[in-house]
NUGU-757745 format. One line per 10 residues: number of its first residue (from 1); for each residue y negated, x negated, z negated of C-alpha. Coordinates in nm, 3 decimals, m for minus. Layout:
// residues N
NUM	Y,X,Z; ...
//
This chain:
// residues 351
1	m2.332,0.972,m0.710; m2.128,1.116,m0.441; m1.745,1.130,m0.450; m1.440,1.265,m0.347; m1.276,1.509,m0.595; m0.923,1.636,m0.626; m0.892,1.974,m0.746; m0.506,2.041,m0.689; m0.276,2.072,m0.465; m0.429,2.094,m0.079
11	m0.741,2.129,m0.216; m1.046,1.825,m0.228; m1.413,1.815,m0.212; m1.700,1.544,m0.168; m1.950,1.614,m0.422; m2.200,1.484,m0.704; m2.011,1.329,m1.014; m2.190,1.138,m1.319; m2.245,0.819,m1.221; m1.930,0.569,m1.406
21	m2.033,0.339,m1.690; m1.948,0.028,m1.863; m1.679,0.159,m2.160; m1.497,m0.160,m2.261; m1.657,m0.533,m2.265; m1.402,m0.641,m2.001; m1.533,m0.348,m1.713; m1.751,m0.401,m1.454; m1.938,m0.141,m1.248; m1.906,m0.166,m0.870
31	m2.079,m0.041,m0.564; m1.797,0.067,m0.302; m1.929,m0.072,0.034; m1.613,m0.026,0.226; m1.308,0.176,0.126; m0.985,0.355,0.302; m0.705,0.636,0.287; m0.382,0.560,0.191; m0.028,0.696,0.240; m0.059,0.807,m0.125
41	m0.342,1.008,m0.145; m0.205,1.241,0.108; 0.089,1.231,m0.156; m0.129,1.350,m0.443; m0.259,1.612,m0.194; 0.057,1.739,m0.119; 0.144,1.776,m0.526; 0.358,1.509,m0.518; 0.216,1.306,m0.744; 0.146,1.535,m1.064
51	0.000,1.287,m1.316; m0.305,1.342,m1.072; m0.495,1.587,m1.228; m0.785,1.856,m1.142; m1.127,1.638,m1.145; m0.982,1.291,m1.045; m1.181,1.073,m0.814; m0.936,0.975,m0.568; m0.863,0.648,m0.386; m0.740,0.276,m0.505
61	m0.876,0.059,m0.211; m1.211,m0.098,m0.177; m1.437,m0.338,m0.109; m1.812,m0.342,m0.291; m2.054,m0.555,m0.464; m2.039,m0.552,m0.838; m2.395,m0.441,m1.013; m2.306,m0.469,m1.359; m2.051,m0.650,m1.608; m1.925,m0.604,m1.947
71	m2.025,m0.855,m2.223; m1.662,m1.005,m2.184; m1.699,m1.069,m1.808; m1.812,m1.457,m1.783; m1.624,m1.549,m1.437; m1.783,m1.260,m1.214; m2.134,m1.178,m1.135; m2.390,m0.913,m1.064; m2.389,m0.996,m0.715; m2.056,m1.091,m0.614
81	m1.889,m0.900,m0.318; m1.499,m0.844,m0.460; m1.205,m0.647,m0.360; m1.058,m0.415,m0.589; m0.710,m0.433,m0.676; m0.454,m0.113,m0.669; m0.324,m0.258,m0.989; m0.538,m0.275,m1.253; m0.399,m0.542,m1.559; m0.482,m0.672,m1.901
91	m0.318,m1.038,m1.830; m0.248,m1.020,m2.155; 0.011,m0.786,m2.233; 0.377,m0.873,m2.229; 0.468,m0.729,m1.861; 0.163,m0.939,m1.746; 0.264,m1.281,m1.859; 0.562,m1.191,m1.677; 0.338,m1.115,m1.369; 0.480,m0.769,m1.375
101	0.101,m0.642,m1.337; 0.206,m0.283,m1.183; 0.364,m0.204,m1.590; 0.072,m0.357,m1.770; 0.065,m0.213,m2.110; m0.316,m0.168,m2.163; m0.391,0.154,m2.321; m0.577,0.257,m1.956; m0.522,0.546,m1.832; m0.187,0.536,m1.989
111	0.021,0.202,m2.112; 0.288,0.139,m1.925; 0.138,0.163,m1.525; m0.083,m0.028,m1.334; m0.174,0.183,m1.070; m0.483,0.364,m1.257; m0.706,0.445,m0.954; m0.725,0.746,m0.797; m0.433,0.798,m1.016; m0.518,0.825,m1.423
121	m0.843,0.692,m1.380; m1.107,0.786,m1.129; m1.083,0.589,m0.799; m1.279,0.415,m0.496; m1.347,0.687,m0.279; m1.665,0.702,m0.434; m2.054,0.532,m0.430; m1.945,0.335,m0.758; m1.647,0.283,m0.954; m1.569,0.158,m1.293
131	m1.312,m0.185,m1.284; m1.139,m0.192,m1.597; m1.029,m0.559,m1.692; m1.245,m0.661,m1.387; m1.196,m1.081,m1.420; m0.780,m0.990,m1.317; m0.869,m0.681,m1.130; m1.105,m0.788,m0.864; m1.067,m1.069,m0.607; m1.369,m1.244,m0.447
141	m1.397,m1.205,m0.062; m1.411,m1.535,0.087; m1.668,m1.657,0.286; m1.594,m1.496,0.696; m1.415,m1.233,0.597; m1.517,m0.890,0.708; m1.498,m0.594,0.429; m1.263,m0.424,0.658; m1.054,m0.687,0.697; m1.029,m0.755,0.318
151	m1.006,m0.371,0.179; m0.617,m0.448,0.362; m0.570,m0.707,0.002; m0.596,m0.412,m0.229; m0.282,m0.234,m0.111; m0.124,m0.233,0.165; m0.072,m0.556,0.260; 0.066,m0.699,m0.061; 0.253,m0.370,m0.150; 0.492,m0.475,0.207
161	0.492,m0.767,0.156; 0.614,m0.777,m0.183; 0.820,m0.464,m0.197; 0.939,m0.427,0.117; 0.977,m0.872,0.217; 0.971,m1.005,m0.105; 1.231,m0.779,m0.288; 1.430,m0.737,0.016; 1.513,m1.095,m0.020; 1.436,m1.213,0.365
171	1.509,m1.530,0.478; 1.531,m1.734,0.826; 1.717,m1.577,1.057; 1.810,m1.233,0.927; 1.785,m0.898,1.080; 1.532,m0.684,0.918; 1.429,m0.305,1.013; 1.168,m0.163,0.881; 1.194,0.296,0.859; 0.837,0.460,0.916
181	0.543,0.213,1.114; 0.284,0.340,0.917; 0.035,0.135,0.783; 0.256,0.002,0.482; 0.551,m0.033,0.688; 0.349,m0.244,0.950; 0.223,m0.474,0.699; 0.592,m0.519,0.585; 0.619,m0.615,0.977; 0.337,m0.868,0.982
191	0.408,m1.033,0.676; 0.786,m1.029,0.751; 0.711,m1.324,0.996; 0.632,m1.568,0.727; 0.975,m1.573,0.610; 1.131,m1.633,0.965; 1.388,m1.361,1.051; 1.546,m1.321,1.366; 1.486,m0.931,1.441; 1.259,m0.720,1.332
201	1.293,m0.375,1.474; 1.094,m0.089,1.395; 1.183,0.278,1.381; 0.945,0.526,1.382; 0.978,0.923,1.522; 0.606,0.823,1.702; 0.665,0.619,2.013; 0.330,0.512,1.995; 0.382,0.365,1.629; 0.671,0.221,1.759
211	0.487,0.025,2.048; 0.207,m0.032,1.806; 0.448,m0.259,1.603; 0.521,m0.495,1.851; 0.160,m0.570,1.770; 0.192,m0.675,1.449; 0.540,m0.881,1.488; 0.815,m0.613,1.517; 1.064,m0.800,1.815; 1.223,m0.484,1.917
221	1.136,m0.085,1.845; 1.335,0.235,1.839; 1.232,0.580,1.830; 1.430,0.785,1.575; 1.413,1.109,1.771; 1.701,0.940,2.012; 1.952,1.104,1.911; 2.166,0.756,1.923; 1.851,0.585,1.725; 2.139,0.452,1.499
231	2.329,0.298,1.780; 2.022,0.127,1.947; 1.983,m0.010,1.610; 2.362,m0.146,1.589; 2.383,m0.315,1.862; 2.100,m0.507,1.799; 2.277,m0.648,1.503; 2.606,m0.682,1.706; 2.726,m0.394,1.541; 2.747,m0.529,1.193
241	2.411,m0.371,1.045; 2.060,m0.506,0.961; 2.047,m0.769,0.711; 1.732,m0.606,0.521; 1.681,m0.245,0.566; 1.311,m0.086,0.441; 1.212,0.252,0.356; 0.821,0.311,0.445; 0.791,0.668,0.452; 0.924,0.855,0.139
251	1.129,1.123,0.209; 1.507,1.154,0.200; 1.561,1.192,0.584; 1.436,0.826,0.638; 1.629,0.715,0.269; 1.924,0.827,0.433; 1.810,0.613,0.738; 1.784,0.331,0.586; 2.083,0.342,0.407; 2.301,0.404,0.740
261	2.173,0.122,0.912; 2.234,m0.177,0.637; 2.575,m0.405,0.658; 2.756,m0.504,0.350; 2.636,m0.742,0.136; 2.285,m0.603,0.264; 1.951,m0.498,0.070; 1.788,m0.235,0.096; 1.418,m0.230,0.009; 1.225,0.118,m0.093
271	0.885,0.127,m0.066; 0.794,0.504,0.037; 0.654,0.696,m0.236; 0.881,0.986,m0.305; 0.834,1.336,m0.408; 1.174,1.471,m0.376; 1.504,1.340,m0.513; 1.706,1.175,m0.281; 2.102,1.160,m0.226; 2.292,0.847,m0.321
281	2.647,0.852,m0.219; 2.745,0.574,m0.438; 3.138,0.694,m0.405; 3.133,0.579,m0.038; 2.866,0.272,m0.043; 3.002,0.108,m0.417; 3.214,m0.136,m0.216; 2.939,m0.232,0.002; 2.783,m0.484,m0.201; 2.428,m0.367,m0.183
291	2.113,m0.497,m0.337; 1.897,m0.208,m0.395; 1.558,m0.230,m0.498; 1.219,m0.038,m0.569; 0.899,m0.103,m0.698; 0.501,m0.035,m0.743; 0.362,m0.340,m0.617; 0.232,m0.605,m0.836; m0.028,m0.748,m0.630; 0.118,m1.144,m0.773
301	0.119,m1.217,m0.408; m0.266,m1.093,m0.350; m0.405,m1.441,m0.386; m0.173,m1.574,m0.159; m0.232,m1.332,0.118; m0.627,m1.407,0.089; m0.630,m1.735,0.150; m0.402,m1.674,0.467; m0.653,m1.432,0.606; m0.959,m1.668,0.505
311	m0.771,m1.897,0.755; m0.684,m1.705,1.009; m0.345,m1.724,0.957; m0.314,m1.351,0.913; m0.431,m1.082,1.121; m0.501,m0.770,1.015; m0.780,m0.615,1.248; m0.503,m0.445,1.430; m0.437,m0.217,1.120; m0.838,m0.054,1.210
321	m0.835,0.252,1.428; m1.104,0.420,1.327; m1.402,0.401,1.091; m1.627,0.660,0.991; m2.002,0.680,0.700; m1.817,0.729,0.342; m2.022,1.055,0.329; m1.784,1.175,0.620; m1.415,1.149,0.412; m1.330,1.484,0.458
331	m1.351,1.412,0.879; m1.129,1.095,0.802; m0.906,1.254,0.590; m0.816,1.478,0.831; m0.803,1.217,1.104; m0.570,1.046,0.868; m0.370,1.345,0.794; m0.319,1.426,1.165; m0.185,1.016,1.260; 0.113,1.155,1.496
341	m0.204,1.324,1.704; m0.494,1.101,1.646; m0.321,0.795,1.662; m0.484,0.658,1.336; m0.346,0.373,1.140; m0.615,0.264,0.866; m0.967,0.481,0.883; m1.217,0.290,0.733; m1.499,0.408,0.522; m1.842,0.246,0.525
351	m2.134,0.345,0.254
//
């Protein structure tokens, strides 16, 4: 088969691999009709990530059919069109029965992380891919529901939702803002809405991102290249500081960001994936009463989120800007790469 191989830093290629193979009696095999580009991935280009190593198959996203099943598999079929979770889990293991899927303790990949795609084990950006522990790894795409629509349930959506919404505690009426409308940062802004805040603002350096966002439920937008970003942001909150304060991007200019912009007694939520260290002046903010929190997301909330977009109550078409064949990835990863010029939120990849 065809896939797309890291090999290092800066450096990827789309080329013939073996085709994967059942290993365990809980796998299945599955063809990857419709996959995507993460955030991430241009992380693990950029070295960030170093547990990635030479010969990976990247990606963790995707949508596909499955065309064969380990002996263990009795609730899936050869047949039936799935999305493939970013976090792969046992269910069995002691994190998992605490529905802390993203530290499963399987001995896949390595024990101890759920995010195995693309990652420890080879990924979706391929014609096939091997789903370990498929019957809690794979959800089935209900009936309506485009493949483009539901590659958004593998990642990003819950991954907002949960880190950035969920474990930034919002509730009616709050002010949230939300650092870096990029794709995970916007679906922190659309699913923000089901919790009923007051504000949601969205700072971004791209004016266009930060237009886009009103799209998806942002109330009010700020570019950070102002220079008094920080004060449009204040006096939105009547100078007291957002309620919930998120971290989308991953590097310390917008940690420090999002730290400036949170009142006391505030959270603030990190969901950037970070290469570099970041500052934490905890001998000026320890009095500030601040709920900090990070996390790899545990997809718990995946189910949830499907049957909202099987209804309609959830609209993700919006994330879509462009789509391009599978066998042209290296185009869309540069597309990707390039968002501030080519305006691209989530490319799409079609076999």
């Amino acid at each position: 088969m065809k896939a797309l191989v890291y090999h290092g830093p800066g450096a990827k290629a789309w080329e013939e691999v073996p085709d994967p193979v059942i290993l365990k009696p809980t796998d299945a095999i599955v063809r990857v009709e419709t996959t995507t580009i993460c955030g991430t991935d241009l992380h693990i280009l950029k070295g960030d990530v170093p547990a990635v190593t030479d010969g990976r198959i990247l990606g963790h996203e995707g949508v596909g059919t499955i065309t064969e099943v380990g002996s263990a598999v009795t609730d899936l079929a050869v047949g039936d069109q799935v999305i493939i979770s970013c976090i792969s889990a046992c269910g069995k293991c002691i994190y998992c029965k605490q529905g802390v899927y993203s530290h499963c303790q399987a001995d896949e990949g390595a024990p101890g992380i759920g995010w195995i795609f693309g990652h420890l084990i080879d990924g979706t950006q391929a014609e096939f891919v091997r789903v370990p522990f498929a019957e809690t790894s794979l959800y089935r795409v209900p009936d309506g529901v485009p493949a483009e629509q539901a590659v958004m349930i593998s990642d990003i959506l819950p991954t907002g939702h949960e880190i950035g919404i969920q474990y930034g505690q919002v509730k009616p009426g709050d002010v949230v803002a939300v650092v870096g409308a990029g794709p995970v940062g916007l679906a922190a802004i659309a699913t923000a809405g089901l919790y009923g805040p007051s504000r949601v603002i969205a700072i971004d350096l791209d004016a266009n991102r930060v237009e886009q966002a009103k799209r998806f439920g942002a109330s009010d937008g700020v570019v950070a290249s102002d220079p008094d970003w920080k004060d449009q942001v204040l006096a939105l909150t009547d100078g007291l500081g957002v309620d919930v304060s998120i971290e989308a991007v991953g590097i310390p200019a917008t940690w420090d960001m999002t730290l400036s912009i949170v009142r006391p007694a505030g959270h603030v939520a990190n969901v950037g994936v970070h290469g570099k260290p970041v500052e934490f002046p905890l001998d000026r903010v320890w009095i500030d009463n601040l709920t900090i929190t990070t996390g790899l997301v545990n997809t718990d909330s995946s189910a949830m989120l499907i049957k909202l977009l099987a209804q309609k109550k959830l609209d993700v078409s919006g994330f879509i800007s462009h789509r391009f064949a599978l066998s042209d990835i290296m185009d869309a990863y540069d597309t990707f790469a390039r968002a501030s010029e080519t305006k691209a939120l989530k490319v799409i990849l079609q076999a």
